[in-house]
N, C-alpha and C positions, 0 to 999 in steps of 0.2 A: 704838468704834462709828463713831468719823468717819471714819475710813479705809475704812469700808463703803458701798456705793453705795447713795445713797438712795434710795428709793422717789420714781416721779413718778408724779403721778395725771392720767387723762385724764376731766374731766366733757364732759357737756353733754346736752343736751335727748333724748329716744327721737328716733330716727331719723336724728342730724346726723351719723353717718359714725363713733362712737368705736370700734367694734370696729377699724377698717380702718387708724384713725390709732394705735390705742393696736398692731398687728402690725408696721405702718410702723416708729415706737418703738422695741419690740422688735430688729426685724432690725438698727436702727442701735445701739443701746445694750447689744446682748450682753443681752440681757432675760427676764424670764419675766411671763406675763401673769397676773393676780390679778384675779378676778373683785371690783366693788363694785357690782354691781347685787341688788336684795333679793328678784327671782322667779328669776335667773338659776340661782343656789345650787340650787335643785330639780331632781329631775330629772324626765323626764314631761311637762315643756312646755315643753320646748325650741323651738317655734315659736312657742309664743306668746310666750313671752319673748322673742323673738328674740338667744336664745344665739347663740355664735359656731359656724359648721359644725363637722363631724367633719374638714374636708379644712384649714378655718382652726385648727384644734386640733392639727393634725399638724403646722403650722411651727413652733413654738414650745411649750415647757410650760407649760399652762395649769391655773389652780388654783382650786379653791372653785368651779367650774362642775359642775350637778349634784350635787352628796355629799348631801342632803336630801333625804327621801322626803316627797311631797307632804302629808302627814298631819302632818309635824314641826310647830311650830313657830318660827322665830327672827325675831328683832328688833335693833336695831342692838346691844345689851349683847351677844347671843351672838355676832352676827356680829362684831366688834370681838376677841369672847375665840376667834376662831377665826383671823380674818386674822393676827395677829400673829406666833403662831408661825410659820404659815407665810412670812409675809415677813423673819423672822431667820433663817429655814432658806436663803433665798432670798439672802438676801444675805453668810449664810457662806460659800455658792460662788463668793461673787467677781461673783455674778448680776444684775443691775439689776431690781426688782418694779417692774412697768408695772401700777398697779392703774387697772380700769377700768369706768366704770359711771356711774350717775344718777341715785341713790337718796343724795339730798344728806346724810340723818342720817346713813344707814350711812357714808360717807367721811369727816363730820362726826368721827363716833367718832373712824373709824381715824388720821386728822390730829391731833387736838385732844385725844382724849380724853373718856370720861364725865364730863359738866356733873357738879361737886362738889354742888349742890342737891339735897337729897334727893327722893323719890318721897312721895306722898304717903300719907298717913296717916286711915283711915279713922274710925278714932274721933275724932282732934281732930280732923276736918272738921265730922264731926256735932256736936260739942259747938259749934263755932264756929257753924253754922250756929243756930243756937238761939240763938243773941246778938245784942242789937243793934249793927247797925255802928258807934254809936258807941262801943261799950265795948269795941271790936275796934281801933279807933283810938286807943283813949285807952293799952291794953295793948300795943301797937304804938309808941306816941307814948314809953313806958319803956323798952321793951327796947331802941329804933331809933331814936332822934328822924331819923335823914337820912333813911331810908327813908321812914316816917312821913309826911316832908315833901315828898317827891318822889313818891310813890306814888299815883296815882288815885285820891283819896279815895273818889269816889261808886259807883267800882267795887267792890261787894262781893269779887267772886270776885278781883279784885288784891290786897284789902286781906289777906283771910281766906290768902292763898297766901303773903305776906310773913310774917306772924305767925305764921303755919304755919311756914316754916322758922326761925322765931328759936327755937320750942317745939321743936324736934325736933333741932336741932344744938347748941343752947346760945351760939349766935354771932346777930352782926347782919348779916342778910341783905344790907346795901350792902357789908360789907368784904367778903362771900363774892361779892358780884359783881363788886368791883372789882377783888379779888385773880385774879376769874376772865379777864375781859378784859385785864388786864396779861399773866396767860402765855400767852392767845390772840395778843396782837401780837407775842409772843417768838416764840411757835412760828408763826407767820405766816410769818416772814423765815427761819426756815428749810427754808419747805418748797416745793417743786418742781410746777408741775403748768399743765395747760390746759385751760382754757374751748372745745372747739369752738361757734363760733356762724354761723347761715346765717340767711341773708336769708329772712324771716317764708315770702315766699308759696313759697319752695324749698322751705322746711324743710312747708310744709303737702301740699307735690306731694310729698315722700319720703313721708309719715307713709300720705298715701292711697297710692300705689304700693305698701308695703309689706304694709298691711292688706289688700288684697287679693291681694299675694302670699303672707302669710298664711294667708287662709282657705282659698286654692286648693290649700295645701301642708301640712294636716296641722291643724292650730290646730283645728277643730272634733271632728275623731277625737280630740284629748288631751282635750277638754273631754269629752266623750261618756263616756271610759272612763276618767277619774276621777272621775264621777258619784258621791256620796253619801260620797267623801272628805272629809271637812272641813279646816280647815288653812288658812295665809296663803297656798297658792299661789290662794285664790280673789278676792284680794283684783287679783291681775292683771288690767290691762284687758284686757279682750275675754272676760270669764269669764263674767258676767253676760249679756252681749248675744247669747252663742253659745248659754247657755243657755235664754235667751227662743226662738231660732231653733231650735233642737230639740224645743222643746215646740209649737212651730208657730203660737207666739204671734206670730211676726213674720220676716219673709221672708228672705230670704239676703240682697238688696240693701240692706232696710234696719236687718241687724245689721250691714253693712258699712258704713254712714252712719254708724250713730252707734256704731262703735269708734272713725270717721275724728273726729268730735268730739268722744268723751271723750280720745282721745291728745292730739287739738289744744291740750283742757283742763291735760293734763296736764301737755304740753310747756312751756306758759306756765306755768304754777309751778315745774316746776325752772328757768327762767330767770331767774325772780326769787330762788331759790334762789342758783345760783354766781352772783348780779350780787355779790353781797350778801358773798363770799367774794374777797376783796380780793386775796388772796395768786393765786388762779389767772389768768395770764398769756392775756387774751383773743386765738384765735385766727379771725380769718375767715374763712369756707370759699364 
């Protein structure tokens, strides 16, 4: 597999240019481009998602954009057991995968892998919760004394989450997280990719620019006519505020305000997201 070209990843915040840089990428690296954004995957709202065109789709081979019917479901476990094969296929041609997107867990996955901590567990919750914290700490303080010890005492919902996984793996939750962080810094240093970042008040003039190109260009027709779909593509911004605007609960300018401030919202959290991802190589734009 080392003789295989690696996968680089392009992050960064909605609006800071990654479609353009991750094509850029491509033309120079012999590439094919691998969709990691988590509405993009659908198809049917391609504008609101701000998918890549059908004319920026014609340069290169582009993957995982649209193959999900708005009705589906996925979440980074699916997405993760889909990207892969595709990028082993991708890089048996000799191919360079430009995966590109903003959707920090889904990338998380595809980088890193599924955290080894289990999901949790609906009956030992309930039993737990029915006990008092101390005798959650004391049953804790046996299985884990370091955890135990480092762990939020007065936090219920931290203490009952540790003890939870000592019950359900048969291990002490500090080794399964130490062991986890050790092959996160391994797999750190191996791996390739860029942070796009833009100066706050640019990155705010793109986000409105676009939302308004947006609305002008379709994004309310997809909301319209997958009405009574359920499914994560509603979880997209602009789903909700198009759908206020349709019912006539609130006006066209001011579903365009506040898309422009929940993306705002939005954008600052994946930034605090890739700070936090050590290994991508910040680029200024």
């Amino acid at each position: 597999m080392s003789n295989l070209p690696a996968p680089i990843y392009v992050c960064g915040a909605t609006a800071s240019g990654k479609t353009a840089h991750a094509l850029a990428l491509a033309g120079e690296l012999d590439g094919e481009i691998v969709n990691g954004d988590a509405f993009q995957i659908f198809r049917g709202i391609e504008t609101i998602s701000a998918a890549p065109s059908e004319e920026e789709k014609a340069l290169f081979f582009h993957h995982l954009f649209g193959v999900l019917e708005p009705g589906e479901n996925c979440d980074a476990g699916r997405f993760y057991e889909m990207a892969l094969p595709v990028i082993a296929e991708i890089q048996s041609r000799r191919k360079t995968p430009v995966v590109v997107g903003g959707s920090g867990l889904y990338l998380k996955f595809l980088t890193h892998g599924p955290s080894p901590l289990p999901k949790g567990d609906d009956m030992i919750r309930a039993e737990m919760d029915a006990r008092p914290l101390e005798d959650l700490l004391m049953e804790l303080e046996k299985l884990d004394p370091v955890e135990a010890a480092q762990v939020h005492r007065e936090n219920r919902r931290y203490v009952s989450r540790s003890l939870e996984i000592c019950l359900l793996t048969g291990e002490k939750v500090s080794e399964l997280r130490d062991g986890w962080e050790r092959k996160t810094k391994e797999l750190d240093a191996s791996l390739q990719g860029v942070w796009l970042v833009r100066d706050r008040a640019d990155l705010h003039t793109r986000i409105a620019q676009r939302t308004k190109q947006m609305l002008s260009e379709g994004a309310i027709e997809e909301v319209a006519k997958l009405d009574g779909i359920p499914g994560n593509w509603e979880k997209a911004i602009g789903v909700k505020e198009i759908r206020r605007h349709l019912t006539g609960e609130i006006s066209h300018a001011e579903c365009e305000e506040l898309i422009v401030f929940a993306t705002r919202q939005y954008a600052k959290r994946q930034e605090t997201w890739f700070r936090r991802e050590k290994w991508l190589k910040r680029v200024e734009l």
